[in-house]
C-alpha positions in Angstrom: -9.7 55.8 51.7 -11.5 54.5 54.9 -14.0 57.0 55.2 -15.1 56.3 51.3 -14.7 52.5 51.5 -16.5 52.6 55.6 -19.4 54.7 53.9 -20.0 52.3 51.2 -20.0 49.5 53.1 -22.8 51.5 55.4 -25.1 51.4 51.8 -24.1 55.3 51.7 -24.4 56.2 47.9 -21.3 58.2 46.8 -21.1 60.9 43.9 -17.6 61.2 42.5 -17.3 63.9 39.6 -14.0 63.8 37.5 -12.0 67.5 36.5 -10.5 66.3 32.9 -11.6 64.4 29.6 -10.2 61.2 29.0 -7.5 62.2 26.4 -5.4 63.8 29.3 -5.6 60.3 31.0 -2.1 59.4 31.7 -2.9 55.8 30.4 -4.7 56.4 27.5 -4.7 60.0 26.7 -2.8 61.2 23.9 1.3 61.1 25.4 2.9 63.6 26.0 -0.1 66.0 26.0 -1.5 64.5 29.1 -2.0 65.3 32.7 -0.2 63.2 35.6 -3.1 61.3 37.0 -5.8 58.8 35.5 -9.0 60.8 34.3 -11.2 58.2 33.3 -12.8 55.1 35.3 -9.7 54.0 36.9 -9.5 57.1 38.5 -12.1 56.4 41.2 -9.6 53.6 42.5 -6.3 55.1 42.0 -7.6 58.7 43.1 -10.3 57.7 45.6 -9.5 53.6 46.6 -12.9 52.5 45.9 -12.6 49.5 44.2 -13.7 48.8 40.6 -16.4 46.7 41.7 -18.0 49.0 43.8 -19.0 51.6 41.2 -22.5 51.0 39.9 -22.8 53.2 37.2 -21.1 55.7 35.3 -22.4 58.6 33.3 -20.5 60.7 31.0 -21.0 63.9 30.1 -20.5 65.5 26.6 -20.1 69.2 25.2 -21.7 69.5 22.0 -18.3 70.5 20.8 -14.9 69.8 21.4 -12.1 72.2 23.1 -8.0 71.4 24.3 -6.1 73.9 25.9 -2.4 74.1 24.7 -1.1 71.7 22.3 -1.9 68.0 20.6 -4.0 66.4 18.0 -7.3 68.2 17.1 -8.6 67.0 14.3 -12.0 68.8 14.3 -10.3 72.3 15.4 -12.1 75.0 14.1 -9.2 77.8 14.2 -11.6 79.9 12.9 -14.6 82.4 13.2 -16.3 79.2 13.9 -13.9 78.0 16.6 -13.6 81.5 18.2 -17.9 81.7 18.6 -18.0 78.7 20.1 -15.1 80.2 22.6 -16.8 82.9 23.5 -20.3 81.7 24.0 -18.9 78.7 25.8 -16.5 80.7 28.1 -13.5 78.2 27.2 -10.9 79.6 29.0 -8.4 77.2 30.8 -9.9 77.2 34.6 -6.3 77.3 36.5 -4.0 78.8 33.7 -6.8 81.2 32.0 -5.4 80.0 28.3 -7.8 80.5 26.0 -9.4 76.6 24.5 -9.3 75.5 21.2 -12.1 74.7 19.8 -13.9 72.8 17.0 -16.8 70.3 16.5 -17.6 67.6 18.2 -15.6 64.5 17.2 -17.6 61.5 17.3 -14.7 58.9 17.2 -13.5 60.3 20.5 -16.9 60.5 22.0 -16.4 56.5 21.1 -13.2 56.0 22.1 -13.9 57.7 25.9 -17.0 55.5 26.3 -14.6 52.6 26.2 -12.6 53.6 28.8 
């Protein structure tokens, strides 16, 4: 926490990259199919301790397709020769537990939603 917070305050510019999308965020993901820590925007002050006021911008970055390893709502799953293409051309395997992803199209509304947060 000092080193980040001591670097900003010396003008340093900081690149912070999150691992998961913001329906595993333990706030405002979709409970119980979450993980245990805060995915989104507050993540950089619960996770890092930079403050919320110290982060100039944000990008987010989108698949052109949608995937969720194990279980919980999907409503654009492709469970399908459709769904399995876009597996294997993607490589969506689950990086620690090497599940295979589900996956379907991209889903607009939560492309929304995750902007928000």
């Amino acid at each position: 926490i000092l080193l980040i917070n001591d670097e900003y305050k010396a003008g340093k510019r900081i690149l912070l990259e999150g691992a998961n999308a913001a329906l595993l965020d333990i706030d405002f993901g979709t409970y119980p199919m979450v993980t245990a820590s805060s995915t989104c925007h507050g993540g950089i002050s619960t996770g890092v301790g930079l403050a919320s006021p110290f982060v100039n911008t944000r990008i987010g970055v989108v698949k052109a397709y949608t995937t969720r390893v194990g279980h919980g709502p999907f409503p654009t799953e492709q469970n399908n020769e459709y769904g399995d293409h876009l597996g294997e051309v993607g490589h969506e395997f689950g990086t620690t537990t090497g599940r295979k992803r589900r996956c379907g199209w991209l889903d607009i509304p939560l492309v929304q939603y995750s902007n928000l947060l």
